[in-house]
N, C-alpha and C positions, 0 to 999 in steps of 0.2 A: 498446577503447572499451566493448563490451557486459561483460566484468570491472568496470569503472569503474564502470557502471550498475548491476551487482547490488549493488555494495559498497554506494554510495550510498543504494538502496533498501531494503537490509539494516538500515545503520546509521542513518537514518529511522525506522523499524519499530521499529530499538532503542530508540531515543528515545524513541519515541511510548509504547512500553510504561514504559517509564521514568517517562515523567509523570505517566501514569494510578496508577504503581504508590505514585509520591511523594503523589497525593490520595488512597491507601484508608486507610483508619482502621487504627492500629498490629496487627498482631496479638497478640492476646494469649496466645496459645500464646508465642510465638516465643520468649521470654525462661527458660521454663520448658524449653524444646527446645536452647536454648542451654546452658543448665545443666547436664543430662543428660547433652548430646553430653560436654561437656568433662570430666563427671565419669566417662566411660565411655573418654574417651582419658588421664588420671589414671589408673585402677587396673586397666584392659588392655592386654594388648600389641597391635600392630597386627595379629600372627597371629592372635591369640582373637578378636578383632573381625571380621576379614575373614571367618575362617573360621566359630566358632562362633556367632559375629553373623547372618553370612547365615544360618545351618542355621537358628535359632532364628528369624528374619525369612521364612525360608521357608515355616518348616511352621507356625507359629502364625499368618501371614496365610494360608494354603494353606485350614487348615481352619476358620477363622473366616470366610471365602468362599465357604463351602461349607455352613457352620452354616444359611442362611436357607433353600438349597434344602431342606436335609433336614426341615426342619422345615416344608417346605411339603406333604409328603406325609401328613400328621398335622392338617392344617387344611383343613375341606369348602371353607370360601370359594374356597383357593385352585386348587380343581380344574378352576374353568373358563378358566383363564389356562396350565392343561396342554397344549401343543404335540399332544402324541400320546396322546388321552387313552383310549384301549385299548390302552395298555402302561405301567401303571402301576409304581414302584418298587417292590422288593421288599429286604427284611430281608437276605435270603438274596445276593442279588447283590450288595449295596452293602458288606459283610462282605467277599465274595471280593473286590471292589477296594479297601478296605481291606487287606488283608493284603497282594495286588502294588504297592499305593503305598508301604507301608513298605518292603519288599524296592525298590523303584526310588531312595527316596527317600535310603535309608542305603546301600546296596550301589554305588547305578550314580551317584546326582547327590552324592552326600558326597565322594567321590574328585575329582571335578570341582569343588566349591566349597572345596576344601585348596587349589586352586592358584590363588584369585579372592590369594592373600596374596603368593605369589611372581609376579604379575601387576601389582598395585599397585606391586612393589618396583622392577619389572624397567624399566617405566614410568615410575618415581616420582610414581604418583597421591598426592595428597596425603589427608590424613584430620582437618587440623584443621578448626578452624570458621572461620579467618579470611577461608580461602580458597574457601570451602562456595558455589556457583552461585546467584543467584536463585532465586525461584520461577517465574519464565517462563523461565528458560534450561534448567532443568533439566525443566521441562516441554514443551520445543523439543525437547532432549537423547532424551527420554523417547518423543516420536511419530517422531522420526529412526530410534530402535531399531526400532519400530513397525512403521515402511516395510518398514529392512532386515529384518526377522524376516518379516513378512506375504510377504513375494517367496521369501525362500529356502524357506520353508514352503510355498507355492506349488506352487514348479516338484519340490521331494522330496516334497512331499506328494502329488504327482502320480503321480510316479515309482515309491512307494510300491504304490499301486493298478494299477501294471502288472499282468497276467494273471501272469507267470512267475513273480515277488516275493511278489506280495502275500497269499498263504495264508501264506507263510515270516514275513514279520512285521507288518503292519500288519491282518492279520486279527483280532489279538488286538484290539487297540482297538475293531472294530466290533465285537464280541461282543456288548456292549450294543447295540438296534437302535433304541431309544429313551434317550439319553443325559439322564444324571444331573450334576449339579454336581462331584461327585466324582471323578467317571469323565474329569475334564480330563486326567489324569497315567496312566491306567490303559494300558499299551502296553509291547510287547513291549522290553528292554532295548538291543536296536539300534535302535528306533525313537526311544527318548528319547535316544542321541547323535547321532542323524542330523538329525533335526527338532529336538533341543535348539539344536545345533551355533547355529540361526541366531538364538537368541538371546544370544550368546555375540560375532558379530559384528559387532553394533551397539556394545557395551560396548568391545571392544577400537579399532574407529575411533572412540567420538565421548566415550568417558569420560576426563573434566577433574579428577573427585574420586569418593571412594569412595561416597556418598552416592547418586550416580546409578543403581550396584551394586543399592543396593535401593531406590532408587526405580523402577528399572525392572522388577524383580521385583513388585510392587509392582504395577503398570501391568500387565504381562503376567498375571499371579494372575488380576484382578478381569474379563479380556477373555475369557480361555478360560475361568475357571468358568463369566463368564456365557453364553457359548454353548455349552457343555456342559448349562445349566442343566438346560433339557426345557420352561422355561416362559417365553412371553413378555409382561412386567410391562407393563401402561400407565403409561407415565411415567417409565419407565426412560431417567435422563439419559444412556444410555452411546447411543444411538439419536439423540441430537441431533449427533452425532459425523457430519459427510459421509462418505461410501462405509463407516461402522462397518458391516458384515455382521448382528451381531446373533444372539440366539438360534434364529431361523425360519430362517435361513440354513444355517445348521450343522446344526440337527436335522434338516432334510431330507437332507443327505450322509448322516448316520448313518441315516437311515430308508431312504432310495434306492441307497446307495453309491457313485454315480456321478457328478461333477461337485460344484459349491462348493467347492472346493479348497483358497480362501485361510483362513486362519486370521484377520483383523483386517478387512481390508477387501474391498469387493466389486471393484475395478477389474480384476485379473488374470483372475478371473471373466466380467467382462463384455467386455473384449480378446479375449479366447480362445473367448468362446464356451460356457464350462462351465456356465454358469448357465443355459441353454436348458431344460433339460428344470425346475428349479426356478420358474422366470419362467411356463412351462409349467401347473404344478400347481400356482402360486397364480391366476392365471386361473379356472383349472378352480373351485379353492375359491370362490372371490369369486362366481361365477355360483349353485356352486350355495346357497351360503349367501340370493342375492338369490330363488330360489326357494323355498326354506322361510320367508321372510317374510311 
């Protein structure tokens, strides 16, 4: 009976997005995006696609997400919107994670994105347009990853911070104590397949077409640059998002090393108890901010 009732309330919900979707005004992308798609399955193969597709989807949204921070250390305006603003970026640093993102990026995540083709195959995801998901399903699709990524990233990112483990690998990642947009991917080689791993999980239970592949790249990119960032923007829609974490969230882990665990959202955090000593130190800030006024 209660199966009966989720179906029901599901396929309601579908509906109802259905009808809203049937009154918005045509897009006008869409026709040019169709075009593209088809002329891209015309003169590749579905290997060059999956494979050299992602890599090129990867690193040119990677550091086009990256492009605003870095240019926020080069504009006065935006220093008061600096999280930790006695530890300002340096030349020098952002260089050395540069050179370990390209070594992570071609060496440890390339050999992993060769197999996104025999995964499509093995599956039979499809890659035309005919069969291409909504834009609300695919963005259902895309928070489902979300979940699953934010939990597994959770309980290994935890894991990670063990006393016994954690100088061996996830010490590299804090290096930075006030984190950069860039510095989203900066971590030692067994930390990006162990923490990768869970966004890998999502794609394999709930991917219907290839497209999801980088849409959820896509989606993951713009979440971790932006709490990597170091700065938090007023009016940053990604904060309209229920339990989104956010920039302050994360910068604290990096500042503190202790607790915020999740990577997407706050609830694991707030279950467990990890966010204590963060809940803690914004208190603190808010009072004494109300004192200097």
């Amino acid at each position: 009976m209660a199966t009966n009732e989720n179906v029901s309330i599901f396929s309601s919900a579908s509906l109802a997005v259905e009808y809203v979707d049937s009154l918005l005004p045509e897009n006008p992308l869409q026709e040019p995006f169709k075009n593209a798609w088809n002329y891209m399955l015309n003169n590749y193969t579905k290997f060059q696609i999956a494979t050299w597709g992602s890599l090129i989807v990867h690193e040119a949204l990677y550091f086009l997400f990256c492009l605003p921070g870095f240019l926020f250390q080069f504009i006065p305006f935006m220093k008061k919107f600096k999280i930790q603003k006695d530890k300002p970026e340096s030349l020098e640093s952002q260089w050395k994670c540069f050179k370990v993102l390209l070594f992570n990026h071609f060496c440890i995540q390339l050999p992993l994105i060769c197999g996104t083709y025999y995964f499509t195959e093995y599956f039979n995801i499809p890659y035309d347009w005919e069969t291409m998901p909504r834009w609300y399903m695919l963005l259902l699709r895309c928070f489902g990853c979300a979940v699953i990524e934010d939990t597994w990233h959770y309980f290994l990112h935890r894991l990670l911070h063990h006393r016994r483990i954690y100088k061996y690998i996830h010490k590299i990642h804090h290096e930075f104590q006030a984190p950069f947009g860039m510095e989203a991917e900066y971590a030692h080689p067994l930390e990006t397949l162990i923490l990768g791993t869970g966004f890998f999980i999502g794609i394999v239970l709930l991917c219907d077409h290839v497209i999801l592949l980088w849409a959820w790249v896509t989606v993951r990119l713009i979440e971790t640059i932006d709490v990597h960032s170091g700065y938090d923007i007023p009016l940053n829609p990604l904060n309209l998002i229920p339990f989104y974490a956010g920039s302050r969230h994360h910068d604290f882990h990096h500042m503190n090393f202790i607790g915020n665990y999740a990577s997407t959202f706050t609830w694991w955090d707030r279950i467990f108890g990890t966010d204590s000593q963060f809940n803690a130190y914004t208190e603190k800030m808010k009072k004494l901010e109300k004192k200097t006024e």
